[in-house]
C-alpha angles and dihedrals in degrees: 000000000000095000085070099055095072082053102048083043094059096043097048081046091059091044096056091046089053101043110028128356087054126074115228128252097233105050096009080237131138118225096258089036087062099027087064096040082056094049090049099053091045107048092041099047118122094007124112099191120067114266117215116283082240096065098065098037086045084052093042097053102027085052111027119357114055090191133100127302099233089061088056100038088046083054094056092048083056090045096053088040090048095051099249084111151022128251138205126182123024113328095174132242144251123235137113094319118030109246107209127230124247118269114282094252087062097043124080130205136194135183126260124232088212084061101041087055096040101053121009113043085100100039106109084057089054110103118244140220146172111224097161088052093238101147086253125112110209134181118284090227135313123280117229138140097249117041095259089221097065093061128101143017112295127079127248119233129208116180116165123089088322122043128204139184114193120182123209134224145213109265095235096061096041093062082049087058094042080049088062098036092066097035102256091112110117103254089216097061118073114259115277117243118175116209110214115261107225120196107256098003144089112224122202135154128280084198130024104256092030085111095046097058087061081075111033090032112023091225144082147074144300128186109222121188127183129236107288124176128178123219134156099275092057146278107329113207114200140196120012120336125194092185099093095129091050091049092043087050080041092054098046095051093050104059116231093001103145141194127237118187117196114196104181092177134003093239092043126098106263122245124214122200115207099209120198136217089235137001121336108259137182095253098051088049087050088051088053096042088043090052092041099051114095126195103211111205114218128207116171111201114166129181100257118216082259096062091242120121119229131156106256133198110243090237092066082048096054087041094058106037078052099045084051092046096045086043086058091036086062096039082059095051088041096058091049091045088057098045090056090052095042081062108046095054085053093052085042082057101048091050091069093039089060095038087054086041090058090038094046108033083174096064090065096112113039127063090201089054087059091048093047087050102059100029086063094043119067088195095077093043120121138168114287101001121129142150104286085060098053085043083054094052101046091049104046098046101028113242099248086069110048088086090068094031109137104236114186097154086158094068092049087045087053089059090045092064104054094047088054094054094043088051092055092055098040093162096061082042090059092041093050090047094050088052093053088047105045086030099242 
């Protein structure tokens, strides 16, 4: 029996790898990222007004996520800090010390138009599946142009057999980066590399091309700093700080160097004075800034189609969130392409019946009489019409009133050209498209 153990451990680990801790290659999302960004555009669409905290996180776990409710409800309080939605009551704060949000019955939540155009125009055309085996088929990921994982200012975790450390980035550049990815980017400008934004920190290279391998890697390090000011009172640290420990070793070993926290409001970033024995000098500001700078060491593992885990250059990320969004984008043209068609050959139908109709008064009142009509006159013949068609028509418009039918086949044939045309030059489609969307 306890050879088995080693064996059950490895493969929940793995589970839990595949189908929680690890963000996916096709959103950067992980599945409860994505599950409550699905509740919450579900159980808020179509409504103006917030909706309880409660409701999402109930949808999210009675229909997708069989896991806690604090994991999901923890995951909301990141979505409406992040941007994707819109809070109301107290969501909570980051500072020194984490100030947690209210309890999900107080909060309200709303959904964000940024979000809803971003990432699920396209999602009834996404495929579904139901990998918890909860009788509830959900969308495989969302489709947008940019991997909707990789936006905004925090950093994803990952923490199970495979760790990852993912940064995020500011929307804007990440569409410059998409732009070079796929060879749009002006040649005469340099090559854009987007450095992470980190919450309360700003982040910068220890060596020229650290940024880059994010991208054509999908590892490496960063070094991030917070804000820190000098004045004569002493070094001002702004912003959250996770060095405690370094500051507290820093303050033991600099006599009566205190610390002096200014909280100006309690929803306000904290501020920290480093106060020292004597005068401020510039060695004792380079030993603050040297404790307080942080390398942050990226790994960015994500879940593959294929349900393997690898470390993946962002730029493979971005390629493939945008390929899946452009494939929908097309389906969608497609399907609109087709209904036009669909219409003009109706219209196109409708046209002889009501020519055999003038020519023959006495048909008036039998389908088969129309058939047998053109089937017997070449003159009425055209290309793929037959006598299911003729069957569809009359049917669907009576008889009695082809003869007063509106046909305007001109004006459906006006709306078939352009789609064509945006279809065979499906990559300044998808630029255009991205421009409407992001408003530039």
């Amino acid at each position: 029996m306890y050879r088995c153990i080693p064996n059950l451990y490895a493969e929940y680990g793995r589970g839990i790898d595949k189908e929680r801790a690890i963000p996916e290659i096709e959103d950067a999302l992980k599945p409860v990222e994505r599950r409550i960004l699905m509740s919450l555009y579900d159980v808020t669409k179509g409504k103006s007004k917030k909706v309880k905290s409660a409701r999402v996180v109930g949808d999210c776990i009675g229909r997708m996520h069989p896991h806690g409710d604090q994991s999901a409800y923890g995951t909301l309080v990141q979505t409406v800090r992040r941007g994707f939605a819109v809070g109301q009551g107290n969501w909570g704060y980051e500072s020194y010390e984490e100030s947690a949000p209210a309890a999900m019955r107080y909060t309200e939540v709303g959904t964000n138009s940024f979000l809803t155009k971003l990432a699920f125009e396209f999602h009834k055309q996404v495929p579904t599946h139901d990998p918890e085996e909860l009788g509830y088929q959900q969308a495989r990921y969302l489709a947008s142009p940019i991997p909707i994982g990789l936006i905004g200012n925090r950093l994803t975790y990952g923490i199970a057999f495979n760790t990852c450390l993912i940064p995020q980035y500011n929307l804007m550049d990440l569409l410059n980066r998409l732009a070079y990815i796929i060879g749009i980017w002006p040649q005469d400008q340099p090559e854009p590399v987007p450095i992470p934004v980190i919450y309360d920190y700003n982040v910068y290279e220890e060596t020229p091309g650290d940024a880059k391998k994010l991208f054509t890697l999908g590892k490496g390090h960063l070094i991030g700093v917070p804000d820190i000011t000098v004045s004569s009172e002493g070094v001002h640290i702004h912003g959250v700080i996770d060095s405690w420990a370094k500051l507290s070793k820093l303050q033991e070993t600099e006599e009566e160097m205190p610390f002096k926290i200014i909280d100006a409001s309690a929803k306000e970033v904290k501020e920290v004075v480093c106060i020292p024995k004597g005068q401020i000098t510039q060695p004792f500001i380079d030993m603050i800034f040297k404790v307080m700078k942080k390398k942050f060491h990226f790994k960015c593992n994500f879940v593959s189609s294929e349900k393997t885990i690898n470390i993946t250059p962002l730029d493979k990320v971005i390629q493939k969130s945008y390929d899946l969004w452009s494939y929908h984008y097309k389906q969608q043209l497609n399907a609109q392409l087709h209904g036009y068609q669909e219409k003009a050959y109706e219209l196109n139908v409708v046209l002889v019946v009501r020519t055999i109709l003038t020519d023959n008064p006495k048909a008036l009142n039998r389908v088969q009489d129309i058939i047998d009509i053109y089937k017997a006159n070449p003159k009425y013949h055209q290309t793929n019409i037959g006598a299911e068609a003729i069957k569809h028509v009359c049917s669907k418009y009576k008889i009695s009133n082809l003869i007063e039918t509106r046909v305007d086949i001109q004006s459906v044939q006006n709306k078939i050209k352009p789609i064509e045309d945006m279809i065979s030059n499906m990559t300044q489609t998808c630029i255009s498209k991205i421009g409407i969307l992001f408003g530039g």
